[in-house]
N, C-alpha and C positions, 0 to 999 in steps of 0.2 A: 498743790493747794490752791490752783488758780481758782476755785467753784467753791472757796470756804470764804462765809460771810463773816465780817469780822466788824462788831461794834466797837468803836473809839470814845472814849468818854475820860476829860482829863479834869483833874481839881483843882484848886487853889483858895487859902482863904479872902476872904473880900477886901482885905485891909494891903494883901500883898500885889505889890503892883502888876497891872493886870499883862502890861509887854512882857513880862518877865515868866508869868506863866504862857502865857500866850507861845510862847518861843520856845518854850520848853515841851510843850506840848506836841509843835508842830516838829517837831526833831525826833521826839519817840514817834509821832507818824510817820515819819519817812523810814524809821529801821521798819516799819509796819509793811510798808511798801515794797522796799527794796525786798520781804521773803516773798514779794508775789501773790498777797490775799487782795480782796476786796474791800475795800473798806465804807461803813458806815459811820460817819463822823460827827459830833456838836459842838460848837464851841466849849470852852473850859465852862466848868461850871464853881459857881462861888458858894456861900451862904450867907446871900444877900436878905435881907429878913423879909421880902416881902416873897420871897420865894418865885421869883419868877425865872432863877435859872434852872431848875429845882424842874419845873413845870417845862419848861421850853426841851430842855433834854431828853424827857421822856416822851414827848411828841418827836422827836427828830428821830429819838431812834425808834420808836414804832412803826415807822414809817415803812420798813423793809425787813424782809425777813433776814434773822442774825443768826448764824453758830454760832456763837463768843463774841463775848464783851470784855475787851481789855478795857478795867479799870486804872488809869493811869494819875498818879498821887504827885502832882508836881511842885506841891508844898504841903503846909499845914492847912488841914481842912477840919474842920468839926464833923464828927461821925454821923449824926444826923442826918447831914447834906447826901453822905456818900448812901448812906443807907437809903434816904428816899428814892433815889434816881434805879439803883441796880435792885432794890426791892420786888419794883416791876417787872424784871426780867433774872426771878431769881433759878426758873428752870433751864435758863442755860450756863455751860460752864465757863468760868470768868479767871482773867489774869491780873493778880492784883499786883499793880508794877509802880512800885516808887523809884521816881528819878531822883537828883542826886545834885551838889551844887556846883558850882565851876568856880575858878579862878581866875583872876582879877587884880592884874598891881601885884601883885604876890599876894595876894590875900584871896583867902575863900569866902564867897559870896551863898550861903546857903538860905533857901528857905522852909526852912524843915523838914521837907520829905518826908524824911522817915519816921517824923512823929507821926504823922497823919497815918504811916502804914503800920507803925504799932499801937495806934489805934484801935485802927482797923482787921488786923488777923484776927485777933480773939473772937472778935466779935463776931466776925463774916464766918468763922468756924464755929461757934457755938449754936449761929442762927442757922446753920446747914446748907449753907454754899457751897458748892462745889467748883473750887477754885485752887490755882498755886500761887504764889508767890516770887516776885524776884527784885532785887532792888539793883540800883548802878551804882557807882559808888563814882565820888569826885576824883576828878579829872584822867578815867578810864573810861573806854567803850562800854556801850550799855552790851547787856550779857545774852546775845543773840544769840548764841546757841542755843541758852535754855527754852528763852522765846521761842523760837522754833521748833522743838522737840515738843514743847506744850502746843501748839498750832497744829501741829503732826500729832498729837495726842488727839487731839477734839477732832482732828478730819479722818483720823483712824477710827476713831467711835462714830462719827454722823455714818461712815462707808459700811463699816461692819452691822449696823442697823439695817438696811437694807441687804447683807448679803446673805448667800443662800450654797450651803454644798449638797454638789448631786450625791448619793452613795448607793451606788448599785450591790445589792444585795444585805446583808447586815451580818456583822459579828463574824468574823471570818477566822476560822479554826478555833472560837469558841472561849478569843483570846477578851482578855476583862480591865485592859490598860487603853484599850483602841476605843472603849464603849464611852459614851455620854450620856445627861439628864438630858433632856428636849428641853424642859422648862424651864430647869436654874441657868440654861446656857440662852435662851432665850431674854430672858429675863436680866442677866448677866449684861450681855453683849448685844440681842438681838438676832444672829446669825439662827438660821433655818436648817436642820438637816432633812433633806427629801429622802425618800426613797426611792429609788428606781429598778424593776423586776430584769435580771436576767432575760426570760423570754425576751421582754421587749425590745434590747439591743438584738435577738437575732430573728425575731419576725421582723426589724426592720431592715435588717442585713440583706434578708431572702430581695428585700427592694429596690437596694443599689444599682443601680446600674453599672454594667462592666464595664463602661470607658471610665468612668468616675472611679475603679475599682484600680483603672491601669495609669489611672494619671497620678496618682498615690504612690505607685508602685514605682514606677517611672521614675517620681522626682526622690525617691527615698534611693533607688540604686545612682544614681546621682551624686546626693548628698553625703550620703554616708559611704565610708570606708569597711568595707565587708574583709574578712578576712579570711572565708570560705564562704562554699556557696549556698545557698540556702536552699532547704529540700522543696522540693514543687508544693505550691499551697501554701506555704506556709507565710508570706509574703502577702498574698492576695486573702487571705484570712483575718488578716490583721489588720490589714487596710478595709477592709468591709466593716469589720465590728468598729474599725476607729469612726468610720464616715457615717453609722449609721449611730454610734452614741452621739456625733457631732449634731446630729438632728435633734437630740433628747436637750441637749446643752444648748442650743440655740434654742428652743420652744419653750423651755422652763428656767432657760438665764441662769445657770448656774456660775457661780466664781470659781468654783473648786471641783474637783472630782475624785473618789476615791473607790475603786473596785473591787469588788471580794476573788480574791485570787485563787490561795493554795483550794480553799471547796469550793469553788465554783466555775474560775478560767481555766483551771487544770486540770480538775476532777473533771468536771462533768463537760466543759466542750476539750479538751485536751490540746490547750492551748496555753501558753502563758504568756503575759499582758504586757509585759514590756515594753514590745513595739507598738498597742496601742498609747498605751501613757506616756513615751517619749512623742507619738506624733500630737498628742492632744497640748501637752508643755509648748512643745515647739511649733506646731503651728497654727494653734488657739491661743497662746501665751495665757494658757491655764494653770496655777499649780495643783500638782496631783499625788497621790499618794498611792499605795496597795494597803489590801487586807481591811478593809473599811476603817480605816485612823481616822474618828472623825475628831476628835481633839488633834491630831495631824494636822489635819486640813486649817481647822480654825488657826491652829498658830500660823500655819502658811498664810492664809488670811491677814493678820495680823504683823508680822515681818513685813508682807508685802505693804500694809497700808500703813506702815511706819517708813519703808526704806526704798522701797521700789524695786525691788529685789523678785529675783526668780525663788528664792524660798525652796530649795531641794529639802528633800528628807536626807536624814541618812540612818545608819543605826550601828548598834555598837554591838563589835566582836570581841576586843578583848582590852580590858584593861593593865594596862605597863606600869612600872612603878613610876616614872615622870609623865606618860601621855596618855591617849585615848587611840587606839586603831577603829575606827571608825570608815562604813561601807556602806552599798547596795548591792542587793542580788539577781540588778533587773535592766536598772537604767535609772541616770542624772539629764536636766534637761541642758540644751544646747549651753545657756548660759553660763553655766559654770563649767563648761568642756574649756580643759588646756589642747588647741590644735584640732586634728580633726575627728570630727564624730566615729570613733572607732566602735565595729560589731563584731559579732561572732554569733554566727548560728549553733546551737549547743543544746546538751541537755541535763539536768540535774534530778539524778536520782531514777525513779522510775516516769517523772514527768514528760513528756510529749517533746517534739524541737519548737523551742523558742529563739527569737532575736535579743539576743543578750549583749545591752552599750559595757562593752571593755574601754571606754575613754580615759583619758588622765583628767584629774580632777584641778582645777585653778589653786593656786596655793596663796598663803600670807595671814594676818591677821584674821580671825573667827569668830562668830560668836555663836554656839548653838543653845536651842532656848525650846520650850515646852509648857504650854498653857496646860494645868491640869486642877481638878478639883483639889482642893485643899482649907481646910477649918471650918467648914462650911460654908465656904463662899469658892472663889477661883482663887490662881495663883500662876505666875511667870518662872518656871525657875530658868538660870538665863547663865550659862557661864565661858568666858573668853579665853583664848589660846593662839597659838601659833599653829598654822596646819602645811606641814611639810609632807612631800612626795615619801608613801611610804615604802618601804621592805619589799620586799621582794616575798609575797603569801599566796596563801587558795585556803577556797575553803573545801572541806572535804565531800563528796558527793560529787561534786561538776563532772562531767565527760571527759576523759584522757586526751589531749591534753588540757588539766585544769586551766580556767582562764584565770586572771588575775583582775578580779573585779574594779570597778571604779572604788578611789578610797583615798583614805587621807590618814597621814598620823598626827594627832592633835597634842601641842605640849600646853598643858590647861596652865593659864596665869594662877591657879589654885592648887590644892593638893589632890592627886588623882582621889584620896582617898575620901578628901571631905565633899566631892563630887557623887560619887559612890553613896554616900550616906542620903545622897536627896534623889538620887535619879527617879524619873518618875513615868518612864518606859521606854521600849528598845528602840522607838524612832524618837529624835530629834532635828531639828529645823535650823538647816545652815544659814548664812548669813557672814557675809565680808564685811570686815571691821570691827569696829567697838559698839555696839546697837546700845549696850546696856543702857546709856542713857533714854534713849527713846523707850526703852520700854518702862526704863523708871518714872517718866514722865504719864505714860499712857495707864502706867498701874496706880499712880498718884491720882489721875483723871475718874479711873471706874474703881476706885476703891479694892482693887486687890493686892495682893501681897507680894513681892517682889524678892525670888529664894534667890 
């Protein structure tokens, strides 16, 4: 959040002594600091009746350009005061944070805080602020986490405004869970889906150069742990369409990638894309998807620009009565590999040899999550578990001997079943730990709905 500008703006009313605000103010700015934003600062401001702190404020902070304006409520203020100042800056999203009193001799010394903040919600919600809430409460730590997850909410939104997935091809096997609006998602979030033509990854293929084709190759027999050997071509084909999509995604700046696979990389060049989408993850630190997921993509988007996270897909095979066995039938990127990048050259069904990642998958706390249209507007559904090394499986089709794909068994903190009732398609977007909070913050932030 080092590049999120952050306006400070604190209250107090005029009668209460001004040190006292003063000091309270300068304390919420330093929790301000210590998460690593920028800050734009005013002194406290009162409502002094000739109004010239009123006036002084709103110059200070126009001064520079703001993401967020923490409202910071450090006693009782008249509503007026607080309305004139953030009035001016009512199209950015704001944290309305009342602090809280301390202690003193054994006594608590308060100056009302949180009248001035229940004041102030109704209000700031009825006039169409968009904004959260959080207060501290005497003699505990102000409640950084939530700050934070809101900070991360508003730099998740300013990022996603600008972002942009490439999706080579569209609608891939004609599937109706991977598709999206352009305009409500635009509109929504801001995020862009482009499209980009087949042809054009392999007219530009025909361009590569062969040394650039064997340094690819080179450092991928290197890195990775093959498990047999791969048939001739198959290597140098992969790394050609990877280096020349890398041109497409460098010229047009995409954040994300998503390829149409089973009709397009299979079918028609008889190739399957694995090996390009793990080298684009791994050494673009792009997240990518197959079969054009562009809802995929955006929640990968979206994870990433909340956690910092590699953002893998996964999808589900089969539901257990305590967990979820959850897979890929291609490749997981580097990030979430337990040990070393395990392959296997292979083939499934009647499709071509591809490089298929047999890795083990990182285990512990989970959260998978899924941006999806819902009531007319979007929605997060988002649910956490435990993901243990699973069983010992295949899935049926693969070349004798089956491999045992990357995969995880998830014990959901919910009931498998009430999980089952909201799923909202067969890829979902991993994520280490408990995220829920950030997404509840980020869904607080753009008004959608939180399953």
């Amino acid at each position: 959040m080092k590049n999120l500008n952050v306006g400070f703006v604190g209250f107090g009313e005029v009668n209460t002594p001004r040190e006292i605000i003063g000091r309270k103010c300068d304390a919420a700015r330093g929790v301000l600091e210590g998460l690593g934003v920028s800050i734009l600062e005013t002194p406290p401001v009162s409502d002094d009746p000739a109004g010239n702190d009123v006036r002084r404020a709103i110059v200070d902070l126009s001064a520079k350009r703001m993401d967020v304006l923490v409202v910071c409520i450090a006693g009782w203020i008249p509503t007026h005061a607080v309305i004139s100042v953030i009035s001016e800056f009512k199209h950015l999203p704001m944290l309305l944070w009342g602090l809280a009193g301390y202690y003193e001799g054994g006594r608590l010394i308060t100056t009302a805080d949180q009248a001035g903040t229940t004041a102030l919600r109704k209000t700031m919600e009825d006039l169409g602020y968009c904004f959260s809430f959080v207060y501290d409460c005497p003699g505990q730590a102000p409640k950084t986490e939530a700050i934070n997850n809101f900070l991360l909410a508003t730099n998740a939104s300013r990022t996603l405004q600008r972002a942009r997935v490439g999706m080579m091809g569209y609608r891939d096997m004609n599937l109706y869970a991977t598709l999206c609006d352009g305009v409500s998602l635009k509109k929504a979030l801001g995020v862009e889906i482009e499209i980009f033509e087949m042809l054009d990854m392999v007219q530009r293929a025909e361009r590569v150069a062969a040394t650039d084709v064997q340094a690819v190759v080179e450092k991928v027999r290197r890195s990775w742990k093959f498990e047999a050997p791969a048939e001739p071509g198959t290597l140098d084909k992969s790394a050609r369409y990877y280096l020349a999509i890398k041109t497409i995604i460098e010229e047009r700046r995409f954040d994300a990638v998503s390829l149409i696979d089973v009709d397009g990389m299979k079918k028609l060049l008889q190739l399957p894309p694995a090996m390009i989408l793990m080298l684009i993850a791994n050494e673009l630190n792009l997240p990518t998807t197959p079969e054009n997921d562009s809802l995929g993509s955006v929640t990968q988007l979206i994870v990433r620009a909340l956690t910092g996270q590699a953002a893998p897909y996964f999808e589900f095979y089969e539901f257990m009565e305590d967990r979820l066995l959850v897979g890929v039938p291609d490749y997981v990127p580097v990030a979430v590999v337990d040990g070393d990048i395990c392959v296997r050259p292979t083939r499934f069904g009647s499709f071509s040899e591809g490089v298929l990642n047999v890795s083990k998958v990182k285990t512990g706390l989970v959260t998978l999550s899924r941006f999806l249209p819902h009531g007319g507007g979007y929605a997060i559904h988002a649910v956490t578990g435990v993901a243990v090394a699973p069983r010992a499986w295949e899935e049926a089709g693969w070349q004798q001997p089956a491999p045992q794909l990357p995969g995880l068994e998830i014990l959901l903190d919910t009931p498998v079943e009430d999980f089952a009732e909201k799923v909202a398609c067969q890829h979902y977007i991993l994520s280490y730990g408990n995220t829920t909070p950030q997404f509840k913050a980020f869904c607080r932030l753009k008004g959608f709905d939180l399953i």
